[in-house]
TILO-691386 format. One record per residue (C-alpha): residue number from 1; residue in three letters; x, y, z. Coordinates in Angstrom, 2 decimals. Layout:
REM residues N
(NUM,ALA,(X,Y,Z))
...
***
This chain:
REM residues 391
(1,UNK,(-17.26,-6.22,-10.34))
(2,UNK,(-14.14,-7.57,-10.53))
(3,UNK,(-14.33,-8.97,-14.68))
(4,UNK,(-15.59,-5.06,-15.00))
(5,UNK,(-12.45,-3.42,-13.90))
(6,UNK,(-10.39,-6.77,-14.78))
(7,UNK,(-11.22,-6.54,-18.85))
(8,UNK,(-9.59,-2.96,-19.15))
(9,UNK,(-6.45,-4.34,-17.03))
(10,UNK,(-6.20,-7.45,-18.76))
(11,UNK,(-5.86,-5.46,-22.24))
(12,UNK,(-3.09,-3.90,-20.51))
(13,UNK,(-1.60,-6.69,-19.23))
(14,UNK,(-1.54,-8.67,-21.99))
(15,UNK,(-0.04,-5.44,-23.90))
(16,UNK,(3.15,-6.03,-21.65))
(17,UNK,(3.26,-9.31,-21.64))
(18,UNK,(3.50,-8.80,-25.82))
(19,UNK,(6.44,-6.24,-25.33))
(20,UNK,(8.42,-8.72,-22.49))
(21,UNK,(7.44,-12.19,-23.14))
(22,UNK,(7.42,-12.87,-19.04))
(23,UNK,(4.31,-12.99,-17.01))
(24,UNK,(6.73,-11.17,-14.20))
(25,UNK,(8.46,-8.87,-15.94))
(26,UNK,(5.18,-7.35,-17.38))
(27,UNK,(3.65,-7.24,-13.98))
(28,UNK,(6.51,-4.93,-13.16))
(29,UNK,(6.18,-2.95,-16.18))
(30,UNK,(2.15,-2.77,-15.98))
(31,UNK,(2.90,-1.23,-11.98))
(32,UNK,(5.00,1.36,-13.64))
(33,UNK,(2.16,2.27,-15.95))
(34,UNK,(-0.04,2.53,-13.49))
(35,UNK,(1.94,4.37,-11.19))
(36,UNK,(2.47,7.32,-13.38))
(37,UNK,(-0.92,7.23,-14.85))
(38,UNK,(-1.51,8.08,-11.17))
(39,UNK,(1.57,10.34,-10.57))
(40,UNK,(-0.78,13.72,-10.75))
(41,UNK,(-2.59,12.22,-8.32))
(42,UNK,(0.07,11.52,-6.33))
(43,UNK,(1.31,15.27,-6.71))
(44,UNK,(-2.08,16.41,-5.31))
(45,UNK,(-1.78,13.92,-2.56))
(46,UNK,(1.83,14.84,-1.19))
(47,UNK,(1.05,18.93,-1.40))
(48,UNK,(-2.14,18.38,0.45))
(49,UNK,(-0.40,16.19,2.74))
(50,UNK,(2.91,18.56,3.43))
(51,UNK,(-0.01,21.84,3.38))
(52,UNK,(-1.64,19.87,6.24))
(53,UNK,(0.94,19.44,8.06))
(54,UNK,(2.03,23.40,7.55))
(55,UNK,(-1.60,23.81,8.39))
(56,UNK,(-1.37,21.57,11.54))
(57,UNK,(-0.41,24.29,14.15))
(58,UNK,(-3.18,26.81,13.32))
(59,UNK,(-5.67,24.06,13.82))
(60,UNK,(-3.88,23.11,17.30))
(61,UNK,(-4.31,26.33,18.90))
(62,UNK,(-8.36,26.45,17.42))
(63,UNK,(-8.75,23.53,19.43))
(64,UNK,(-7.26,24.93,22.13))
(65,UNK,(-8.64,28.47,22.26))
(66,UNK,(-12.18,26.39,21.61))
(67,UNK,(-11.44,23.11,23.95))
(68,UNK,(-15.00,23.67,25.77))
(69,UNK,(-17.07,24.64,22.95))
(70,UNK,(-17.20,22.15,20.28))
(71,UNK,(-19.89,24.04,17.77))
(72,UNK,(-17.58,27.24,18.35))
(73,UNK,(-14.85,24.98,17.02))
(74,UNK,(-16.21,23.06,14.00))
(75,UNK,(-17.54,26.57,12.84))
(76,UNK,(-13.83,28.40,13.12))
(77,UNK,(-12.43,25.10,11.79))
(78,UNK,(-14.71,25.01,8.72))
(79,UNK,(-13.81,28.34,8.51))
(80,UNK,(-10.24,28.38,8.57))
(81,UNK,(-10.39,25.12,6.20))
(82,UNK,(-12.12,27.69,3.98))
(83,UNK,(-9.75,30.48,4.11))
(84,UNK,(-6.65,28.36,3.35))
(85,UNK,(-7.87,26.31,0.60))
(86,UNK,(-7.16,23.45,2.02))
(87,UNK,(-9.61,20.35,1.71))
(88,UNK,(-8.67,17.37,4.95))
(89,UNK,(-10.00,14.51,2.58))
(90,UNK,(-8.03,15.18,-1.12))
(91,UNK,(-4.69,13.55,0.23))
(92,UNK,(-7.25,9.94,0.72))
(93,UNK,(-7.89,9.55,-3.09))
(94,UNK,(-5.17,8.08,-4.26))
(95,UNK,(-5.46,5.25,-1.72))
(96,UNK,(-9.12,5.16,-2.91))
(97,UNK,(-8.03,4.77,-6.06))
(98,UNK,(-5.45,2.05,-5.20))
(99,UNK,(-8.36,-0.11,-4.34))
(100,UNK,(-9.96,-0.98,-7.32))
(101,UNK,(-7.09,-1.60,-9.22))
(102,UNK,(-5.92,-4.00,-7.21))
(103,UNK,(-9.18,-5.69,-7.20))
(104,UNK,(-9.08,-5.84,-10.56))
(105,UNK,(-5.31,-7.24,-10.10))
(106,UNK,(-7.06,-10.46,-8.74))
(107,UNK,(-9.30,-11.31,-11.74))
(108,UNK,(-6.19,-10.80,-14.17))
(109,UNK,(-3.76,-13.15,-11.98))
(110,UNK,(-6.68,-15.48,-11.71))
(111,UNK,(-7.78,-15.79,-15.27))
(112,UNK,(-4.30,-16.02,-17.14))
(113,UNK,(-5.57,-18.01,-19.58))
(114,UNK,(-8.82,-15.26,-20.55))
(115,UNK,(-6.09,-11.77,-19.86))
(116,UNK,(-2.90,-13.32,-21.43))
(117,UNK,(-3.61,-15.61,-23.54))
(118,UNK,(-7.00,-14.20,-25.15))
(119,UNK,(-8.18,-18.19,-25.16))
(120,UNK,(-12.07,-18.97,-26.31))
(121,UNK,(-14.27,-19.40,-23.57))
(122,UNK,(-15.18,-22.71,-25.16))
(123,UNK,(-11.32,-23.75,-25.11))
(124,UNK,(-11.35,-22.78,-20.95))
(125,UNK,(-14.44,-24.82,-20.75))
(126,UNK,(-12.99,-28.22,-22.49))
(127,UNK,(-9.82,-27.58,-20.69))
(128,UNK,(-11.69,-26.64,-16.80))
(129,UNK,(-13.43,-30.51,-17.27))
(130,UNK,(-9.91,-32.32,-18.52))
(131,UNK,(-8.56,-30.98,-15.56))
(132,UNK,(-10.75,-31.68,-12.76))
(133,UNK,(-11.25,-35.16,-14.51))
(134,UNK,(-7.21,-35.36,-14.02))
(135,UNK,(-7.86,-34.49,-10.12))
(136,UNK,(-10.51,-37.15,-9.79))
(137,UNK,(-11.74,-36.69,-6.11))
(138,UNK,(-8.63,-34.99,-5.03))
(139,UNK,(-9.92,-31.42,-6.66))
(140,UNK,(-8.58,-28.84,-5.02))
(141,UNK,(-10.45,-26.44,-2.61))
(142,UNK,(-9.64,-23.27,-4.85))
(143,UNK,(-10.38,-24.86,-8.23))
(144,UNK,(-13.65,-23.81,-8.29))
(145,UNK,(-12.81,-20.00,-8.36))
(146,UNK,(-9.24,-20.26,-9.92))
(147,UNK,(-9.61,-22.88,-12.68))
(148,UNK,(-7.35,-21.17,-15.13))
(149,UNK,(-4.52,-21.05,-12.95))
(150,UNK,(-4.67,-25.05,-12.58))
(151,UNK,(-5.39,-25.84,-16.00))
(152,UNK,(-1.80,-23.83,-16.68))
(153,UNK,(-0.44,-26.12,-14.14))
(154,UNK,(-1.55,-29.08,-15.38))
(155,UNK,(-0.72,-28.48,-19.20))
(156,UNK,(2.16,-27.05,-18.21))
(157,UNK,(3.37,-30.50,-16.46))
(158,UNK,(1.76,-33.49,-19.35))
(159,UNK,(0.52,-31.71,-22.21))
(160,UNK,(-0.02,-35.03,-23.90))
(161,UNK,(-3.50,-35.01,-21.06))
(162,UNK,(-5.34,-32.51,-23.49))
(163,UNK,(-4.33,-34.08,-26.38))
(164,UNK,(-8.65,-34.60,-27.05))
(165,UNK,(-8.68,-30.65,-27.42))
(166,UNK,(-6.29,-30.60,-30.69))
(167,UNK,(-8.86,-30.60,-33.34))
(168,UNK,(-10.87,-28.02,-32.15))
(169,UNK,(-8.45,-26.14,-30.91))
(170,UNK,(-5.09,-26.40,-32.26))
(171,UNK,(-3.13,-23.99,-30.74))
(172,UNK,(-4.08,-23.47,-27.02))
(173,UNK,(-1.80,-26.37,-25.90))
(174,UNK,(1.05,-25.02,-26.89))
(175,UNK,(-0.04,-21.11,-25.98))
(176,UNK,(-0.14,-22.52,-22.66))
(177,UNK,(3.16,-24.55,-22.83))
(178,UNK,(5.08,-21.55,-23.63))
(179,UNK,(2.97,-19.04,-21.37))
(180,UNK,(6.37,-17.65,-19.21))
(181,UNK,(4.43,-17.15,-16.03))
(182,UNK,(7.68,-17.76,-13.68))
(183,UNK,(9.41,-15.16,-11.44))
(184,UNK,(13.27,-15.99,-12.12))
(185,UNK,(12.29,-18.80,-14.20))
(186,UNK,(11.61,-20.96,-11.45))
(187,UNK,(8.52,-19.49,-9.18))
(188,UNK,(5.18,-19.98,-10.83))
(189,UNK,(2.99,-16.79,-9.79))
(190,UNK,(-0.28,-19.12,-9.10))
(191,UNK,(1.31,-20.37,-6.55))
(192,UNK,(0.70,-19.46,-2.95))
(193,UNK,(3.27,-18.43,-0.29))
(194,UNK,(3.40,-20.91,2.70))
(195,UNK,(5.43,-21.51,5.56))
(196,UNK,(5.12,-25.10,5.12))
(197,UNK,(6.01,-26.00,1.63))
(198,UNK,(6.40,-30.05,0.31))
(199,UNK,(9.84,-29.21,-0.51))
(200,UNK,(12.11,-26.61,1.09))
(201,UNK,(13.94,-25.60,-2.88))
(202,UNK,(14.80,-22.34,-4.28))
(203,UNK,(11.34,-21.95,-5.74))
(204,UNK,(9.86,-22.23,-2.04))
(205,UNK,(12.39,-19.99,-0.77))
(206,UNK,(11.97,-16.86,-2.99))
(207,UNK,(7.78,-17.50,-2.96))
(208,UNK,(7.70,-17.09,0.81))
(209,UNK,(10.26,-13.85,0.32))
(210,UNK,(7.35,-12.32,-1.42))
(211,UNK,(5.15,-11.27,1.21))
(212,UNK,(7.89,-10.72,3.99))
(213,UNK,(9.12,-7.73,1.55))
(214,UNK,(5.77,-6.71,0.65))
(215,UNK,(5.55,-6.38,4.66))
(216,UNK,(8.70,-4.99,4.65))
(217,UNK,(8.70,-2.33,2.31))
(218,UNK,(5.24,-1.31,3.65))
(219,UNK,(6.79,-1.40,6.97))
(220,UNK,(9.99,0.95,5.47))
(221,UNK,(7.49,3.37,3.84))
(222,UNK,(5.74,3.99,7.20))
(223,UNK,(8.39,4.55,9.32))
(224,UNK,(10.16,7.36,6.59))
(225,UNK,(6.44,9.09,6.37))
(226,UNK,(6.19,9.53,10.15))
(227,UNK,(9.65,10.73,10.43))
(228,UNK,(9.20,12.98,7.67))
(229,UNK,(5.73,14.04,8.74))
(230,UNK,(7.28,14.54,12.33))
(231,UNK,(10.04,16.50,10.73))
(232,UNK,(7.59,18.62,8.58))
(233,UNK,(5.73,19.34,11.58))
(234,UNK,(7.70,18.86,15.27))
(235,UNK,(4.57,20.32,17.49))
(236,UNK,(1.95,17.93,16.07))
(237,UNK,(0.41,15.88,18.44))
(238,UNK,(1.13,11.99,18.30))
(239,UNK,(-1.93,10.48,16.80))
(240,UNK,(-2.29,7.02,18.20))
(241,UNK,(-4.76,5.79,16.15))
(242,UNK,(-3.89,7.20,12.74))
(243,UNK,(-0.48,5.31,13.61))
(244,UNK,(-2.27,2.21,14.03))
(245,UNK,(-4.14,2.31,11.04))
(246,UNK,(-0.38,2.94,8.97))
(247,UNK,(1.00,0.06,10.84))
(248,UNK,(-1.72,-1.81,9.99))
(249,UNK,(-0.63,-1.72,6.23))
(250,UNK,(2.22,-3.92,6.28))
(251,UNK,(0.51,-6.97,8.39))
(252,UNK,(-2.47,-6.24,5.26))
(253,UNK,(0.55,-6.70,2.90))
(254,UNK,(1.23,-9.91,4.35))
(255,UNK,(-1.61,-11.29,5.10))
(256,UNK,(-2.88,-10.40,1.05))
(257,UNK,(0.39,-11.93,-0.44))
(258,UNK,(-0.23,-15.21,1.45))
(259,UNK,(-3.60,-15.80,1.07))
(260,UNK,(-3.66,-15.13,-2.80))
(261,UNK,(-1.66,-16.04,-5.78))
(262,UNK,(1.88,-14.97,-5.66))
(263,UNK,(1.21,-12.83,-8.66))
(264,UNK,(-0.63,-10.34,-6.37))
(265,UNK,(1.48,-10.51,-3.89))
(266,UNK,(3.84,-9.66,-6.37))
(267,UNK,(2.16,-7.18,-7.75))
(268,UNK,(1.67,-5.67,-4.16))
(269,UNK,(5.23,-5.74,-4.11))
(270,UNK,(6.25,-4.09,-6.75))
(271,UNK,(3.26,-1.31,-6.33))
(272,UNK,(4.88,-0.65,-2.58))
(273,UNK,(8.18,-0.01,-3.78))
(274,UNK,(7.85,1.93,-6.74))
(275,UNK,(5.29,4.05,-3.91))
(276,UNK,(7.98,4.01,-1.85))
(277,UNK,(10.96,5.34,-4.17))
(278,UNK,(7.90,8.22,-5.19))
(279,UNK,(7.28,9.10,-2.00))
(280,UNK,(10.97,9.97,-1.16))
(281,UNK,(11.10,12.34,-4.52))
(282,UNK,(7.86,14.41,-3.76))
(283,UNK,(8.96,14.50,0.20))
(284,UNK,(12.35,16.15,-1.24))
(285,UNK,(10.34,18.15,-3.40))
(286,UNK,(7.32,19.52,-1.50))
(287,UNK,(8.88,21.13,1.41))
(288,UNK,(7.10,23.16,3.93))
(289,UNK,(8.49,26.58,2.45))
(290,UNK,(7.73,25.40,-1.07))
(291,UNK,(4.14,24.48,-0.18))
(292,UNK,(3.67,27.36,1.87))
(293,UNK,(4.27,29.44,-1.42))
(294,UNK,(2.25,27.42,-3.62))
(295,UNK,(-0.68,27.62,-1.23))
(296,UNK,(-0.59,31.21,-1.02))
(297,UNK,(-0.39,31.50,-5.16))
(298,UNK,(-3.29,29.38,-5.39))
(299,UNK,(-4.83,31.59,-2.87))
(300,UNK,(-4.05,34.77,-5.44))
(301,UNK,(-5.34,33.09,-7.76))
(302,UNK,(-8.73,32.30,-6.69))
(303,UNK,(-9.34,35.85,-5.44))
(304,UNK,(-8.32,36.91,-9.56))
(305,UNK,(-11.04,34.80,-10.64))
(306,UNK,(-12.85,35.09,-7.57))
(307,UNK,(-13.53,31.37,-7.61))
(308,UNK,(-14.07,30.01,-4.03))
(309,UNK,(-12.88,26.59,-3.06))
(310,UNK,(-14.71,23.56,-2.26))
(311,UNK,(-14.87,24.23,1.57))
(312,UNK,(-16.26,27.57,0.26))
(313,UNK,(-18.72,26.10,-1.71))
(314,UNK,(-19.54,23.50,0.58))
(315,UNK,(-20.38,26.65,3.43))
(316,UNK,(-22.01,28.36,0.65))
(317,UNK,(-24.50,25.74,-0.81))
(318,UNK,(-25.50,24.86,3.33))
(319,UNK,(-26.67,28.71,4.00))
(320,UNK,(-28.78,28.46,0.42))
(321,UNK,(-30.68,25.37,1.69))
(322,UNK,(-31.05,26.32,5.36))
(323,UNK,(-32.26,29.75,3.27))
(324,UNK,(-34.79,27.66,0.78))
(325,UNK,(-36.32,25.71,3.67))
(326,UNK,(-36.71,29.08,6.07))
(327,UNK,(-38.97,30.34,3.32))
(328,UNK,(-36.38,32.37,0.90))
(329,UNK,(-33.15,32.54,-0.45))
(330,UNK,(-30.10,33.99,1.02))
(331,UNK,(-26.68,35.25,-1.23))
(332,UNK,(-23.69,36.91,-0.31))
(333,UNK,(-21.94,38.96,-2.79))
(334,UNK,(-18.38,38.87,-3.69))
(335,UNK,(-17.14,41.63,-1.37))
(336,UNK,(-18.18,44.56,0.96))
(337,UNK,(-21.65,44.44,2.89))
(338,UNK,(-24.21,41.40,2.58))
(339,UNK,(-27.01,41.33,0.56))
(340,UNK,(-30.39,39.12,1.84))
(341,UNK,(-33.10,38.62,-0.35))
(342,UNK,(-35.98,37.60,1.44))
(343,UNK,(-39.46,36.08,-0.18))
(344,UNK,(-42.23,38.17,1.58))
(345,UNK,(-45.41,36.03,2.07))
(346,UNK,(-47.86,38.84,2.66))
(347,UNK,(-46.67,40.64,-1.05))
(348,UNK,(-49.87,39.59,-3.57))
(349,UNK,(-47.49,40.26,-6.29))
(350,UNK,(-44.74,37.67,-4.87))
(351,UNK,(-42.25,40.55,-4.56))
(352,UNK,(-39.27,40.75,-2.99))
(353,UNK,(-37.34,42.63,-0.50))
(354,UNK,(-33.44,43.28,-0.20))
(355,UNK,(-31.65,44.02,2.94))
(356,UNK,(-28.18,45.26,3.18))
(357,UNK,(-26.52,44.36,6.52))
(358,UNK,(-23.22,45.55,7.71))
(359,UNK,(-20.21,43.00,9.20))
(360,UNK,(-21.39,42.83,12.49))
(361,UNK,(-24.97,41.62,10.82))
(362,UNK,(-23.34,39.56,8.76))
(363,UNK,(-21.52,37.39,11.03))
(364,UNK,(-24.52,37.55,13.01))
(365,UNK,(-26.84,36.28,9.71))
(366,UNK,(-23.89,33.45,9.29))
(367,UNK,(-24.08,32.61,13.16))
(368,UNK,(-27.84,32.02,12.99))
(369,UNK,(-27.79,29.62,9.35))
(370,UNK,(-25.56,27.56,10.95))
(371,UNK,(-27.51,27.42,14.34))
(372,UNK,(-30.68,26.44,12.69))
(373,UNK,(-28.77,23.80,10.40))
(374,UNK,(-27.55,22.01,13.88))
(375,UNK,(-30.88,22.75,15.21))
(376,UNK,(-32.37,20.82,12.48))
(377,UNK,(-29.95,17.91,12.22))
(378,UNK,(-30.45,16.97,16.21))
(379,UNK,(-34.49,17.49,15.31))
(380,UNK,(-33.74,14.85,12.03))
(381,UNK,(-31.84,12.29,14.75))
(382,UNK,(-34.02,12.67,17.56))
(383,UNK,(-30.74,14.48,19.61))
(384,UNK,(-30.95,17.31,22.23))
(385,UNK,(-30.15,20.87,20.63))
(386,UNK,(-27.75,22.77,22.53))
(387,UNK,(-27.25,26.52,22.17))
(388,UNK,(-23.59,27.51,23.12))
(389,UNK,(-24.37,31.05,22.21))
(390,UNK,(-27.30,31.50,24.53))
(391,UNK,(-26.36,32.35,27.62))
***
């Protein structure tokens, strides 16, 4: 999984490492790429974010008007979700999306040698046997799943070693000799962070910097999005556990960039902060009267093209298959009363019948779908069906 989303990164990587000759400099560069590649998405994020929290009161006093009827609530919050366009789950993609691509990070950073340097697997393979020969039966415990980042090492520090691979191939010792892959020219990115380095240098100073401000920029980020959020939206309620979850972030942060090579740590880095210095531009941006409005035009807009929105279509689709497996099918036209149409079993001909019912037998009609649908899901799970509209 990781060589599948790793090939398309590695093209990219090795693009700007052509354009700035410096393994760090292009990891910099590819997180700007990638961060407005993703900028639309980020766009999406932040308005459904800031129309959430515009949203939040409205949803506060449904759970308070509701407190002791829970299937009264979900149905007026489904609702309401409907009526304001407003799907709870678009502002998660981008972190969805976040995922992969750092997962793809890893086999990049890991496999210099394959990314970068475009060397033959045969070359790797000559190379991955000098070197653990050169370790003898002090092979380290990661050079199994990192050769490449070794092999770098160790041609890096006696060239002369894999002299044996000149005639077939002539030109990887010295495309590994002058692969730049150090951060100020003294930091090699496959190295790891620790607290306890042989030799307390520069080099060991700056490599354990990298995950304290990957922590700390996580940690920065966190604490401006809950004041912001807070500010956005004063009567919200203080969510304990979604805070946990956001302070959980920067401990991740850490605990990634010293556990891996530092040039994902690094990369996690860089990725925070550029998130960061975004995040401050859309907050400035996408204020609560400036949402409001665009809200309300996309509203206008989907009753022009009478195009419902996925909470509508969500609603919709559950009524046609609590419809199909009563027997029939239901629809509801665009405006005014509601038409049923209803399969009659007893008709030879397999006719059909439509009903017209008025608002009051509409909401009715709705009331009942979504009865049967819960009355069906506790039968599915073996639960006990309770009717909160019977007295």
């Amino acid at each position: 999984m990781s060589e599948l989303i790793g090939i398309p990164l590695g093209y990219i990587m090795w693009l700007m490492y052509q354009i700035t000759h410096n393994y760090a400099w292009s990891i910099i560069l590819f997180t700007l790429v990638a961060k407005i590649i993703l900028f639309p998405l980020s766009v999406k994020q932040q308005k459904s974010s800031a129309a959430m929290a515009a949203f939040q009161p409205k949803l506060e006093k449904l759970k308070k008007q509701y407190a002791n009827n829970q299937q009264k609530l979900q149905e007026e919050q489904m609702k309401l979700y409907s009526e304001e366009g407003i799907n709870p789950m678009a502002s998660c993609l981008p972190l969805f999306i976040q995922f992969p691509i750092l997962y793809g990070i890893f086999d990049v950073v890991y496999r210099p040698l394959t990314h970068i340097l475009h060397a033959g697997k045969d070359a790797i393979a000559e190379a991955t046997k000098i070197t653990e020969a050169i370790f003898g039966d002090a092979v380290p415990v990661y050079f199994k799943h990192r050769p490449e980042i070794y092999i770098v090492k160790e041609v890096q520090k006696d060239p002369s070693a894999f002299a044996s691979m000149a005639e077939k191939f002539p030109d990887f010792t010295e495309k590994v000799v002058g692969f730049n892959n150090k951060l100020f020219g003294i930091v090699d990115l496959g190295d790891i962070p620790t607290l306890h380095p042989e030799v307390w240098n520069a080099a060991a100073v700056i490599l354990l910097m990298i995950p304290i401000m990957s922590g700390l920029i996580q940690l920065t980020m966190t604490i401006y999005m809950q004041i912001r959020n807070k500010k956005m939206n004063p009567d919200a309620p203080n969510m304990g556990g979604m805070n946990v979850m956001l302070y959980v972030m920067p401990l991740f942060s850490i605990w990634i960039a010293f556990r891996y090579p530092a040039g994902i740590g690094f990369y996690w880095t860089m990725s925070s902060l550029f998130s960061f210095v975004q995040s401050i531009v859309l907050y400035h941006i996408y204020t609560p009267e400036y949402v409001a409005a665009l809200v309300e035009k996309d509203k206008q807009k989907r009753k022009k093209k009478n195009r419902p929105n996925m909470m509508e279509r969500y609603q919709q689709l559950m009524e046609e298959q609590m419809a199909a497996q009563n027997g029939g099918t239901a629809s509801k036209p665009k405006s005014g009363a509601v038409t049923a149409k209803v399969v009659d079993d007893d008709d030879d001909e397999g006719g059909s019948s439509e009903v017209k019912m008025s608002r009051a037998k509409q909401k009715e009609y709705e009331k009942m779908i979504i009865r049967e649908a819960r009355r069906r899901q506790a039968e599915k799970y073996g639960e006990e069906f309770i009717d909160d509209d019977e007295d």
